[in-house]
N, C-alpha and C positions, 0 to 999 in steps of 0.2 A: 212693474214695481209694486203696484196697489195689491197684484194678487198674490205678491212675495210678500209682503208684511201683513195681509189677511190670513195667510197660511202661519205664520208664524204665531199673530195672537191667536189663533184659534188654536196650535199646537201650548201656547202657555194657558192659556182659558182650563184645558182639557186635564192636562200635567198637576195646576193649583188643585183640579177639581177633585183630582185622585187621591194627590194625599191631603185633603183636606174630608173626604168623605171617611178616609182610613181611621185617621186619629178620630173621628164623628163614630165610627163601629168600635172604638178600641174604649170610646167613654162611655160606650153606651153597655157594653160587657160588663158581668159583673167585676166591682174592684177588688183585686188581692185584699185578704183580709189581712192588717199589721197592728197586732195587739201591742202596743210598745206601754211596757208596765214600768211606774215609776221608780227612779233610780234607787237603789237598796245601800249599794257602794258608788265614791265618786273617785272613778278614776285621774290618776294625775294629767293635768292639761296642759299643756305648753300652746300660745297665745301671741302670734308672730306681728308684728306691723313695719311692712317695708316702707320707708317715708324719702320722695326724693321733691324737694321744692314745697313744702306743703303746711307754710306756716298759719295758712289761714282757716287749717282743720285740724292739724294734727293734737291740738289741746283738745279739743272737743270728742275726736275718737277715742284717746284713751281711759278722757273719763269712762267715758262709756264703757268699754271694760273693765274698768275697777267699780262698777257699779253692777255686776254682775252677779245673781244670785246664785252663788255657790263659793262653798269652801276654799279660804283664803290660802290656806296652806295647802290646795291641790291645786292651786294654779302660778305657772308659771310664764313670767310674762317675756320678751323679747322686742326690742325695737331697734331695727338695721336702719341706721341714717345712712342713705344711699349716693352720699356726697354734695348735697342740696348745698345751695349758696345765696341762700335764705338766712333766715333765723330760725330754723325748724330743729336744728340742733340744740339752740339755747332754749327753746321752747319743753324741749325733752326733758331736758336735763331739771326744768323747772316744774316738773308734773311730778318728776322721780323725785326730787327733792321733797316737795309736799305732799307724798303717799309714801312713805319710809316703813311702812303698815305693810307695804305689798313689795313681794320681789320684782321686781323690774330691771332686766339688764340691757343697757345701750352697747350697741357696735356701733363703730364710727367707721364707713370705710370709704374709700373714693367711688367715683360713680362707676358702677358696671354694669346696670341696670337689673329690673327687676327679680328676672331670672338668679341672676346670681346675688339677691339679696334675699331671698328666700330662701336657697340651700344653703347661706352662710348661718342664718338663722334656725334652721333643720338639722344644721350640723349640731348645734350647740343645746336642742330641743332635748330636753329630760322625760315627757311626757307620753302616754301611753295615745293619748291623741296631740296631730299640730293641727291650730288654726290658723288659717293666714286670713286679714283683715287687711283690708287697702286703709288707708290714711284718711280718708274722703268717704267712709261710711261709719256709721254709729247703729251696736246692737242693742236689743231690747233687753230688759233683767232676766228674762226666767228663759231665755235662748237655750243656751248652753244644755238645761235641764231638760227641755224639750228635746234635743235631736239626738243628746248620747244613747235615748233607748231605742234607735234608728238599730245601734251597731248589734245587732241582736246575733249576727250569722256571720264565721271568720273571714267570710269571702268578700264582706261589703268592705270597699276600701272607704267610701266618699259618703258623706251625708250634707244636703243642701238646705239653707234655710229659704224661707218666702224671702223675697228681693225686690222691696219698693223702692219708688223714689222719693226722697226726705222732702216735706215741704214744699213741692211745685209751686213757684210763683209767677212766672211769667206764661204765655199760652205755648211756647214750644216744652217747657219740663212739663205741660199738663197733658201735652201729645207724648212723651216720652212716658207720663206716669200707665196713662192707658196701656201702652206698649208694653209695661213691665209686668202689669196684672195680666194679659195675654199672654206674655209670653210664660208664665208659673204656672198657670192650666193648661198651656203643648206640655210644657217639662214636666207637672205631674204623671200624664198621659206616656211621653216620654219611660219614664221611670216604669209606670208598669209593665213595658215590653226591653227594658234592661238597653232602650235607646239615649239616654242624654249625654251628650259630646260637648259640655263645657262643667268648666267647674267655676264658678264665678268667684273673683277675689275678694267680697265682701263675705265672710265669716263661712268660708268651706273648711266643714272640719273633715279629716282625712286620719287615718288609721297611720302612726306614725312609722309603723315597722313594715308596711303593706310599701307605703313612698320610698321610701329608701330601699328597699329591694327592687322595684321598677327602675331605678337609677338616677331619683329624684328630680327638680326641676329642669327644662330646657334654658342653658344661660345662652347657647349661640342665638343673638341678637334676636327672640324669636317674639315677635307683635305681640303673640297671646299665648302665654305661657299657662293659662290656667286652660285653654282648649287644648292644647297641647299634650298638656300632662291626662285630661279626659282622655284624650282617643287613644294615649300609650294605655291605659289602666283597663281599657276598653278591649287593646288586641291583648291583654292578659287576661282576660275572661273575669275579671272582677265588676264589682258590682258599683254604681250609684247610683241614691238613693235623694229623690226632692222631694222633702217634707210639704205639709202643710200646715206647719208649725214650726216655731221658731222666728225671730222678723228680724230680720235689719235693713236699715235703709242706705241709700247714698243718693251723694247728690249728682244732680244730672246736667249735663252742658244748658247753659245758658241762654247762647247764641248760635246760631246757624255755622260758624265758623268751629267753635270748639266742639260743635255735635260732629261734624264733617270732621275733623281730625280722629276723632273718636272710631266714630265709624269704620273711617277709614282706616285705622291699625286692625278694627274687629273683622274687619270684612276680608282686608287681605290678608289678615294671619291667618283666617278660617281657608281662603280657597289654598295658601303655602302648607299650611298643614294639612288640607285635604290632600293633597299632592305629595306629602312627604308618608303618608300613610296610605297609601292609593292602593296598597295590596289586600287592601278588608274594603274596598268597595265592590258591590256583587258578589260579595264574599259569602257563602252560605255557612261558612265555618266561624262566622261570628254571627249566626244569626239573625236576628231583625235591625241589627246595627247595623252590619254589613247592607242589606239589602234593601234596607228604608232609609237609613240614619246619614248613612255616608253620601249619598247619588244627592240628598236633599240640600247638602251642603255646601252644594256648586250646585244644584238647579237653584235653587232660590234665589243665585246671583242672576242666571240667565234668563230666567223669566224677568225680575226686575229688571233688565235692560231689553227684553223685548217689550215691555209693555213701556216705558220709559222712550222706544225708537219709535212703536206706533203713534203713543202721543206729539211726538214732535213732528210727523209725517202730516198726517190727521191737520193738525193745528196750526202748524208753523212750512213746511213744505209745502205741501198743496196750496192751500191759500197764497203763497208768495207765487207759483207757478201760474196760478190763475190769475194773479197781479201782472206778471208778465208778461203775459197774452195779451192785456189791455195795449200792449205794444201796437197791434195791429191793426185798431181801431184807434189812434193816436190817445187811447186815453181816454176818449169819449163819455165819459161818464153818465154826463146827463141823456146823452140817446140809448143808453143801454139799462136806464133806469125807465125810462118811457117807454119802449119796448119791450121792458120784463113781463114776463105770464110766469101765472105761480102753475106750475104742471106736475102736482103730485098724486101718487096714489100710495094706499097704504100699502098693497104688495109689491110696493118698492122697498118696505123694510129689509132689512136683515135681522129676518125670526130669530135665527140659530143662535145669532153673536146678542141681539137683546137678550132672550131667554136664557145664555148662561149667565149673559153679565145680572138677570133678577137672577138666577140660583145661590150667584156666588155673596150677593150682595145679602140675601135673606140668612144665607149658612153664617156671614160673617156678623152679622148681628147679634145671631144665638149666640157663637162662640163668644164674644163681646160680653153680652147677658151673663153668659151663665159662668164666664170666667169671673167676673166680678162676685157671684153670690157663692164659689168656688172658696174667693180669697176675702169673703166676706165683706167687700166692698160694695158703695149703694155705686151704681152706673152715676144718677145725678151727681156724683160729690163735685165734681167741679164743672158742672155744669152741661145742659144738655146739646146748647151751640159744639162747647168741644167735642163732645163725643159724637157729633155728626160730623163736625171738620176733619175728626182722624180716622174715623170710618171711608171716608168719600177720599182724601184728599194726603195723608200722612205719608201714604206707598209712595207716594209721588217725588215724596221729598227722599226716600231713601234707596228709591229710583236713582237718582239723580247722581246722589253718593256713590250708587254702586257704579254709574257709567265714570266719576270721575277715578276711581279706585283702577275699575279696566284700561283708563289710561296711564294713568300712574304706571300700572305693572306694563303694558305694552314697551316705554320710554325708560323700562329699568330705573325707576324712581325709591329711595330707599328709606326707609322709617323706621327710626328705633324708642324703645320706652323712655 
């Protein structure tokens, strides 16, 4: 058993090390050069927000885009009440009431979820770009301005802005804020080899005649409709593009139960749609997507659960096994405490599995590093305890997620937005 789950972390030790060294050659390349000159004309925008349950944001995000710097009569705003049983509709209706300055049209329709509240709203989109904004994030003023000179080339469907987390207060959003600044240094990196396979629902603006010819959002039930819609945009040989410029934020789960909810619609819509798209993996006809982008999207799940089973083996198996055996000496404690010799030597280590686990731990630091001075963030901002707790200790937790996720989908467990 010991030397089946030693072959396996060292089959995931090896795998992390590969494309982690990849994206390490692909930053270290010189970067495409993208001269985005400022805007001359401001094309019509149409500015989508699907709202289902969400009365204790939805005031606050659309300020937010009515405080947008740019021309009021190029933008066109829409908000699909997605059947909430809240007060998130009388909430709307009181934003539109006291901005009568700005177009803003409400649909009210029953619940169908996400998916199909965004094509209801796509439908109705007059603008030469749609943005779709979740309920639960707020953009910065001079956004907008920043990422339209993304769309420079007909082929780019998608442009992403920077995606923090609003305000972390407690130590779990401070572990998630980390995670978001990491994660916009892989997706810039991403972006230069024409790899990113999410479009995130906090202010992706999207080339309005590009989506609607792919055949717009997925409404069947699907967890992640904004990954969804990437990997379709993806086997069309079009392009997205993640800024480093532009910022909106949202807010991040709370507590361990609502991240784990979270999670778990992100994780398993990712491996359903990896699976539902399974024909561009190792696919050389889609280039480095096919053959980096795709295999990563389900290894990532299977490494986090190898290393997720060796910790429980390690820490929790063994030891209870070794507990066991005291069966044989009734238990004896104190004579096997008197008869302890400490009998080590140091080539008793294991060199191999020490020496990757310093490699991977020193590579994860830079990336950590220089992702921050990347997204212009100080590493200290909330402190240097956290940033060694989510260094050491963060995978662990969504380890964990991922192993409850693999049973969920084992027990045909079903999840909708």
């Amino acid at each position: 058993m010991e030397s089946f789950i030693r072959a396996l972390i060292m089959f995931a030790y090896l795998i992390a090390l590969y494309f982690v060294v990849f994206w390490l050659l692909v930053l270290f390349e010189k970067k495409p050069e993208q001269n985005q000159k400022p805007l001359k004309q401001f094309p019509f925008v149409t500015i989508l927000i699907p709202a289902y349950n969400e009365e204790k944001k939805i005031t606050s995000t659309l300020k937010s885009i009515l405080k947008l710097d740019y021309p009021k009569n190029k933008l066109d705003f829409i908000v699909v009440n997605d059947g909430s049983t809240d007060n998130t509709l009388q909430l709307i209706k009181d934003v539109i009431h006291e901005n009568k300055e700005f177009k803003i049209r409400l649909i009210n329709q029953k619940n169908h979820g996400k998916g199909a509240a965004l094509n209801k709203g796509l439908k109705e989109a007059k603008g030469e770009f749609f943005i779709c904004l979740d309920a639960d994030s707020y953009v910065k003023e001079d956004s907008l301005k920043k990422l339209l000179p993304y769309f420079d080339k007909k082929d780019i469907a998608c442009v992403l802005p920077v995606m923090k987390v609003r305000s972390p207060g407690n130590f779990l959003q401070k572990m998630q804020w980390f995670e978001y600044i990491v994660n916009m240094f892989y997706k810039e990196l991403m972006g230069r080899l024409d790899c990113i396979h999410v479009t995130p629902g906090p202010f992706s603006i999207y080339r309005t005649s590009i989506l609607k010819k792919v055949g717009c959002f997925d409404e069947d039930h699907n967890l992640t409709e904004d990954l969804e819609i990437a990997l379709r945009l993806q086997s069309k040989n079009y392009k997205i593009i993640q800024a480093l410029e532009g910022e909106v934020s949202t807010i991040s789960p709370k507590t361990i139960k609502s991240l784990y909810d979270q999670r778990n619609r992100w994780y398993k819509g990712s491996i359903l749609n990896a699976f539902k798209y399974g024909k561009m993996m190792f696919n050389k006809k889609y280039g480095d997507f096919g053959i980096i982008q795709m295999p990563v999207i389900i290894i990532s799940g299977v490494i986090a659960v190898i290393i997720i089973t060796a910790l429980f083996y390690y820490n929790i198996w063994r030891p209870f096994g070794e507990f066991i055996k005291m069966r044989y000496i009734d238990f004896d404690f104190l004579t096997l405490i008197k008869t302890f010799t400490f009998d080590f030597h140091i080539l008793d280590l294991d060199f191999t599995s020490i020496s990757l686990a310093i490699i991977m731990l020193i590579i994860s630091v830079f990336i950590f590093t220089k992702s921050h001075v990347v997204l212009k963030e100080k590493v200290n901002k909330h402190g240097i305890l956290s940033s060694v707790i989510y260094l050491l200790s963060y995978f662990v937790l969504l380890g964990i997620i991922w192993i409850g996720i693999l049973v969920e989908l084992m027990i045909g467990k079903k999840q909708r937005w």
